[in-house]
C-alpha atoms as one frame of an Amber mdcrd trajectory, in Angstrom:
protein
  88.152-170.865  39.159  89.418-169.688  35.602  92.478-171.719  34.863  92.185
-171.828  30.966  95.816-171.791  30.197  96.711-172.921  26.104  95.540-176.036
  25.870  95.282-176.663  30.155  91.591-175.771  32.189  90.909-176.856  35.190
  87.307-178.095  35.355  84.707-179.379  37.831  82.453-182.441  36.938  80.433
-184.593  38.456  82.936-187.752  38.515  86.245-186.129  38.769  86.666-182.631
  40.500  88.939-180.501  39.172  89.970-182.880  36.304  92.745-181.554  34.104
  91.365-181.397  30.516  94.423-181.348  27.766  92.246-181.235  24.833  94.559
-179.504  22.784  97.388-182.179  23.532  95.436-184.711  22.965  94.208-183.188
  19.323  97.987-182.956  18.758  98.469-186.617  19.123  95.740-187.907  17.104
  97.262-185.313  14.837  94.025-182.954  14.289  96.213-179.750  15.600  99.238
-178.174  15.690 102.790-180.097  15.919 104.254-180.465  19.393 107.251-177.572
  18.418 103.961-174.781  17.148 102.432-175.695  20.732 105.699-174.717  22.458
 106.071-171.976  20.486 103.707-169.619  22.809 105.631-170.367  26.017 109.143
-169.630  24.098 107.247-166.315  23.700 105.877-166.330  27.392 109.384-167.135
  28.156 111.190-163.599  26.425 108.124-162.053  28.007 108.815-162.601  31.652
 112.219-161.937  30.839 111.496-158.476  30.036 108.984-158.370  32.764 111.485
-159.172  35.388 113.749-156.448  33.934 111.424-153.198  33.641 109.889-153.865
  36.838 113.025-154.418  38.463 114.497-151.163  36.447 111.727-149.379  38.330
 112.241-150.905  41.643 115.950-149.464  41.722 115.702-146.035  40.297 113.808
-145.400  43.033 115.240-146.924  45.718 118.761-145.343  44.143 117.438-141.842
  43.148 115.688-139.201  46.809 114.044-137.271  43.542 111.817-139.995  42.830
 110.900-140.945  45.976 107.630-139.451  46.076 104.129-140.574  46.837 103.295
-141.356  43.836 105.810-143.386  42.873 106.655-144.983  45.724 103.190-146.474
  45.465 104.656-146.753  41.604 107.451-148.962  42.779 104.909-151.011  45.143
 102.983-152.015  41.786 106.231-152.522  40.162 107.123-155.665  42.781 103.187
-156.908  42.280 104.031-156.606  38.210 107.245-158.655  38.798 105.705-161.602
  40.441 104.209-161.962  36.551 107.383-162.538  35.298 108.667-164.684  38.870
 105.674-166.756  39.475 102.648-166.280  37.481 104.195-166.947  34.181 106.589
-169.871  35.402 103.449-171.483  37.009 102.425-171.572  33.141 105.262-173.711
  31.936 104.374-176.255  34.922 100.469-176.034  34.233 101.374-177.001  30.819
 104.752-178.935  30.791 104.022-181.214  33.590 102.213-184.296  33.359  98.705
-184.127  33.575  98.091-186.287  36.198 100.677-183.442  38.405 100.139-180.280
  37.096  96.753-179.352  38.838  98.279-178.269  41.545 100.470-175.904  39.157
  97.463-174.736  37.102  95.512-173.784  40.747  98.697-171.943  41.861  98.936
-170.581  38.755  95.020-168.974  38.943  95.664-167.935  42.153  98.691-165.748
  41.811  97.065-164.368  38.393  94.087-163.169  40.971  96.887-161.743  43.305
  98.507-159.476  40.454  95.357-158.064  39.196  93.788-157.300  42.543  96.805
-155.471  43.834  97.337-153.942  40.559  93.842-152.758  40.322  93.622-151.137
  44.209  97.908-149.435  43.885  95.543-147.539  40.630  92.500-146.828  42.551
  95.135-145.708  45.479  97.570-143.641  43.003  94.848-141.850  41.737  92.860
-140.721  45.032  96.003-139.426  45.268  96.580-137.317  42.305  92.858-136.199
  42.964  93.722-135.088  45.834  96.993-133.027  44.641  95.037-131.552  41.773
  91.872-131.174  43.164  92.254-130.400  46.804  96.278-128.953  46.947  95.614
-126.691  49.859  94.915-130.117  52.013  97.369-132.400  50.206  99.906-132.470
  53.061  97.032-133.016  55.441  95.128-135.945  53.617  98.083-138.030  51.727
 101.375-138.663  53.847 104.212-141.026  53.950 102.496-143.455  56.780  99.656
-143.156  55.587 101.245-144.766  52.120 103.175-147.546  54.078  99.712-148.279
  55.715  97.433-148.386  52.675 100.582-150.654  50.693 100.151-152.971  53.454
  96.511-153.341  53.330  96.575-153.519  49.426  98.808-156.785  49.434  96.993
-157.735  52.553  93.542-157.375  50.902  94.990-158.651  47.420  96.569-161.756
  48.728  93.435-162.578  51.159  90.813-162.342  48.318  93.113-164.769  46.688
  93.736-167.222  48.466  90.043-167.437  50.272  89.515-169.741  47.277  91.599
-172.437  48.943  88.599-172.387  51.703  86.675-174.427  49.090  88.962-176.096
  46.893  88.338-179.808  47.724  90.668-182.227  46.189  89.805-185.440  47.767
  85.616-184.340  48.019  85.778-185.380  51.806  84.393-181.907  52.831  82.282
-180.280  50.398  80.317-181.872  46.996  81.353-180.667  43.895  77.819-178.581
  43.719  78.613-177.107  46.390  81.881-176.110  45.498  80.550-174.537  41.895
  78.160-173.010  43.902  80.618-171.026  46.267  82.926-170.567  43.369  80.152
-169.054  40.883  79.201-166.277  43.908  82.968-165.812  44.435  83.393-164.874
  40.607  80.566-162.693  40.310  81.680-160.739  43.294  85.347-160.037  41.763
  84.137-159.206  38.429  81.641-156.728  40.379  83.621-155.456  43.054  86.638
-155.577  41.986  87.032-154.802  38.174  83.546-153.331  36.724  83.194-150.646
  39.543  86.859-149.452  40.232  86.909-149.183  36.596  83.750-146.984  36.625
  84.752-145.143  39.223  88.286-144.243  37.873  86.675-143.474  34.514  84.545
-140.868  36.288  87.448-139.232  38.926  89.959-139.272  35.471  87.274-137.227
  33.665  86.757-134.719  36.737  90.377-134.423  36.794  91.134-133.586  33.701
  88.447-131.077  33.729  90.103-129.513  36.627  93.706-129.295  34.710  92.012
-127.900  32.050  90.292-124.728  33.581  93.751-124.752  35.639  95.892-124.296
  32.748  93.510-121.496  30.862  93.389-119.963  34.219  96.715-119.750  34.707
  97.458-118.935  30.805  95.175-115.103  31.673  98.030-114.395  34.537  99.729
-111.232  33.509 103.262-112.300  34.637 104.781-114.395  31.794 107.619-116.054
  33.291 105.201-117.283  36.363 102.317-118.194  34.110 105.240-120.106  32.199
 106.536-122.055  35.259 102.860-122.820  36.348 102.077-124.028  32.921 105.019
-126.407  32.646 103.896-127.930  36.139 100.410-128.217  35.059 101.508-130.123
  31.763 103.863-132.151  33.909 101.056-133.271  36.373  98.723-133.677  32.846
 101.077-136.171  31.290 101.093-137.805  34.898  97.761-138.612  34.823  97.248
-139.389  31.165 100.197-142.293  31.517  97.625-143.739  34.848  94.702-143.158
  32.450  95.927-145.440  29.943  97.409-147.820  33.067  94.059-148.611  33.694
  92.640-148.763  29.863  95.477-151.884  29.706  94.142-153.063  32.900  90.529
-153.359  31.430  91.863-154.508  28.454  94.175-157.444  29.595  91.936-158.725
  32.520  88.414-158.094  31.451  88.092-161.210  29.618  89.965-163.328  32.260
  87.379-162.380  34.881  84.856-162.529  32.584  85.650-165.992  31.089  85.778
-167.339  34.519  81.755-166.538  35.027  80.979-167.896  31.847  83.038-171.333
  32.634  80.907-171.201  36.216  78.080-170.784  34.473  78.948-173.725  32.033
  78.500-171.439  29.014  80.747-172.575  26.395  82.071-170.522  24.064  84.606
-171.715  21.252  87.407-169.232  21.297  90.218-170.011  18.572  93.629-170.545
  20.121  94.947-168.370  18.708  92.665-165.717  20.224  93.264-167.442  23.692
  96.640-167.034  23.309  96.509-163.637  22.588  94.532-162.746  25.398  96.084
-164.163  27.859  99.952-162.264  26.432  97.564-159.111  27.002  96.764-160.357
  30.465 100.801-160.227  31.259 101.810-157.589  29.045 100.123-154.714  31.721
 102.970-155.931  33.525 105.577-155.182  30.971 103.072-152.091  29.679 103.073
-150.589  32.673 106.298-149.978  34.183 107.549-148.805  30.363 104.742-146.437
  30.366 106.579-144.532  33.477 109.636-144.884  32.976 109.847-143.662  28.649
 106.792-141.138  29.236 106.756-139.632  33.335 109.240-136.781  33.016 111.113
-137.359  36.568 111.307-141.065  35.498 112.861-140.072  31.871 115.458-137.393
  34.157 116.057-140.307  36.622 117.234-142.781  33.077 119.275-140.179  31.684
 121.042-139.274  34.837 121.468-142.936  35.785 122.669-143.885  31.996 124.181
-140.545  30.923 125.367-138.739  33.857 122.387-136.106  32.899 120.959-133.708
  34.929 117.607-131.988  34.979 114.569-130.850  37.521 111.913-132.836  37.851
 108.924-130.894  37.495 105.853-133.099  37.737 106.133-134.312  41.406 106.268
-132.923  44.906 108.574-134.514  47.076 107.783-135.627  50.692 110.163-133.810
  51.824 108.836-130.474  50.714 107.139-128.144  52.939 103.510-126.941  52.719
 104.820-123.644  52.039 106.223-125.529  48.577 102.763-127.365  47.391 100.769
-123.825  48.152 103.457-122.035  45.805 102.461-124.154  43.473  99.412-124.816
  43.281  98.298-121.208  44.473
């Protein structure tokens, strides 16, 4: 398990399994770190944070539910990662101020809830990105087919397996986690949890994030030959209204693009510090830099839902119209409701 939180790990040694090790506490009272009010100072932060967590992701949660325009496939599976991004702000970062707050002696419990639901968030947020864009391949690449391959119960059922999936590789670590050593040894233990690392660093963050890499570049190709394509057309007011869709559906996918660049960025080093702690390869990492790392880790939760909602053109329409009584069309989405006839008009 990685459950390096501030001055909090959770760590497994031979005489006391999962012994909580406050070293930076303990530095603070024999006065060779920080005072006890520069120590808080980080969860104050933490704090605003899931504040403003819990409000974009709920912001997202009820424009759609609120507004038939957005309520596409896309962004329903949007508003699915937006209630996986909000258990950041109602759990995950709560579970901090216990991990660290609490007495030693009572927080492990905290600080292994704590891992767990940080495992939770970035599984599910990693497969709704692999799952949002299969599906923009799909409109971009393959539109003829679109209404045949992607379709609203098809959504529901992949959602379900996604939190399904998400919350079962999660919590399988509870299989192994022995409190009171009466089932398993402590090598044992560091054995199962060292495979169990390697296998979500592998499986479930280096490869999705290849293979994304790769289907982003192919689509982007594709928009690009699209556009010039379209650009020849001798009708100027159709090659105009194609154009604008194209851009819209271009911005669409740049705004997942960068999802998933914040993805790598915030949880690459939490995946990757816990195989280095499993492999009892110590590295000294400045607080500071801890720190900062781990407000990346949360902030895709905050990052993304802004992302969509200041930058995705239906989004933007939805804000004005729900803020300023604004109207506009929404040009970079297909909603379920429309026919085949619709999608072949425009992607013809």
């Amino acid at each position: 398990m990685n459950n390096t939180v501030f001055n909090v790990s959770v760590k497994i040694n031979e005489t006391d399994p999962f012994k909580i090790l406050n070293i930076t506490r303990k530095a603070a009272a024999n006065g060779t770190a920080e005072t006890v009010s520069d120590l808080h100072l980080p969860l104050v932060l933490l704090g605003v944070l899931s504040s403003f967590i819990i409000a974009a992701n709920s912001l997202v949660i009820v424009l759609v539910y609120k507004n038939k325009q957005l309520q596409t496939v896309t962004n329903l599976y949007l508003a699915c990662l937006a209630s996986s991004d909000l258990l950041s702000g109602l759990v995950a970062i709560p579970l901090i101020f216990a991990c660290n707050l609490m007495p030693i002696a009572h927080s492990m419990v905290a600080c292994i809830a704590m891992d767990l639901t940080s495992r939770f968030i970035a599984f599910s947020t990693i497969l709704h990105l692999v799952i949002v864009t299969f599906e923009r391949y799909v409109m971009i690449i393959h539109p003829m087919h679109y209404y045949r391959i992607v379709s609203k119960k098809r959504m529901v059922a992949s959602v379900i397996i996604i939190w399904g999936f998400s919350l079962t590789a999660s919590l399988i670590q509870l299989l192994w986690i022995n409190l009171n050593q009466s089932k398993l040894t402590v090598t044992d233990e560091r054995y199962i949890d060292k495979i169990y690392s390697y296998n979500c660093f592998v499986w479930l963050v280096a490869l999705p994030s290849i293979l994304l890499g790769v289907v982003y570049v192919r689509i982007f190709q594709a928009l690009r030959y699209q556009l010039k394509k379209i650009r020849r057309q001798v009708s100027h007011i159709t090659s105009s209204r194609r154009v604008r869709h194209k851009r819209g559906q271009k911005r669409a996918v740049t705004i997942f693009a960068l999802m998933i660049f914040a993805f790598i960025l915030g949880w690459f080093s939490y995946f990757f510090s816990g195989i280095l702690h499993d492999e009892d390869v110590e590295i000294n990492i400045p607080p500071a830099v801890n720190i900062t790392l781990l407000f990346f880790r949360f902030g895709t939760s905050l990052f993304n839902p802004l992302l969509y909602t200041l930058f995705k053109e239906d989004f933007k329409a939805a804000l004005k119209s729900h803020f300023y009584k604004y109207q506009q069309n929404w040009l970079d989405e297909i909603p379920l409701s429309t026919s085949a006839g619709s999608c072949r008009k425009y992607n013809a």
